[in-house]
C-alpha positions as CSV (number, residue, x, y, z in Angstrom):
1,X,80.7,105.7,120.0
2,X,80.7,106.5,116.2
3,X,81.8,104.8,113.3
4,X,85.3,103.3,112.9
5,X,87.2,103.2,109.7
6,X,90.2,101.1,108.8
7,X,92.5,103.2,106.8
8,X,95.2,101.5,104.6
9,X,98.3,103.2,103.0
10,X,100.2,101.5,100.1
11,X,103.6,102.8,99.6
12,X,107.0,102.6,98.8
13,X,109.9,102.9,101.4
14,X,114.0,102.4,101.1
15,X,115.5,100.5,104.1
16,X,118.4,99.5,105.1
17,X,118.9,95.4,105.7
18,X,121.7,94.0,108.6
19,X,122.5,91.4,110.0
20,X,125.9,90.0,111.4
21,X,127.5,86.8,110.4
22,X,130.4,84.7,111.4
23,X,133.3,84.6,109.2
24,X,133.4,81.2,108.4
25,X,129.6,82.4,106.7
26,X,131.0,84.1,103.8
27,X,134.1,84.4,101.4
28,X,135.9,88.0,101.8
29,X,138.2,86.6,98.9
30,X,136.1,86.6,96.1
31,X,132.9,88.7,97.6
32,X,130.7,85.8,97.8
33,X,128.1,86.5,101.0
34,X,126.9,82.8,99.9
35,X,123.6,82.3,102.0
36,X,123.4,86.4,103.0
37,X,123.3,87.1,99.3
38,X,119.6,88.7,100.1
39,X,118.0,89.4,103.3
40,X,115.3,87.8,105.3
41,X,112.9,88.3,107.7
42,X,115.6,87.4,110.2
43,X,117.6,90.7,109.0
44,X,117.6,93.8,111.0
45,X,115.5,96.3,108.5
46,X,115.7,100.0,109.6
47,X,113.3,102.3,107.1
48,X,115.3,105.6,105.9
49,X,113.7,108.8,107.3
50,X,111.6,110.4,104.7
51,X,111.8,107.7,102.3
52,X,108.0,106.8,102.1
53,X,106.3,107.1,99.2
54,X,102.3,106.4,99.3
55,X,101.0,104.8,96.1
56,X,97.5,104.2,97.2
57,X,95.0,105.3,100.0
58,X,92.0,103.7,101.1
59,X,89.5,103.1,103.5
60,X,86.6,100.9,104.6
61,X,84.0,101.1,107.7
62,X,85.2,98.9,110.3
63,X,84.1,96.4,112.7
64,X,85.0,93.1,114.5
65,X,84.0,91.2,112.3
66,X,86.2,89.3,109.6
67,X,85.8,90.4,106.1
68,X,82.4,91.6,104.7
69,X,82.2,91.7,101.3
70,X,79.0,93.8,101.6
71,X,81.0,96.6,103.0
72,X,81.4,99.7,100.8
73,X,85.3,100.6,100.2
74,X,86.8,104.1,99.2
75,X,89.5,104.3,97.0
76,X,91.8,106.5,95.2
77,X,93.7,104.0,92.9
């Protein structure tokens, strides 16, 4: 078997962030979402089609082993 390379995107995505809550969570009257103010990782995240955006692009030989610092990484910052 040949070499194996771990390839690593960077980028920038819009998603959309839901999650259902009982009444008695939050105040209709006056807009206040209290605790739900911002989401999460218990939020349901759903990324918008096409929204990616990749920043940065790299890639490095790869192997079982945990991180080599001896390694030789590519790139394209």
């Amino acid at each position: 078997m040949g070499k194996r390379y771990l390839v690593k995107h960077w980028c920038n995505a819009d998603f959309v962030m839901e999650k259902i809550v009982d009444e008695s969570e939050i105040d209709t009257k006056t807009n206040d979402l209290k605790k739900h103010s911002h989401p999460n990782a218990n939020w349901s995240m759903i990324m918008v089609k096409d929204s990616e955006k990749i920043k940065r692009t790299s890639y490095e030989e790869y192997d079982e082993r945990l991180n080599d610092s001896s390694k030789e990484r590519t790139s394209d910052k």
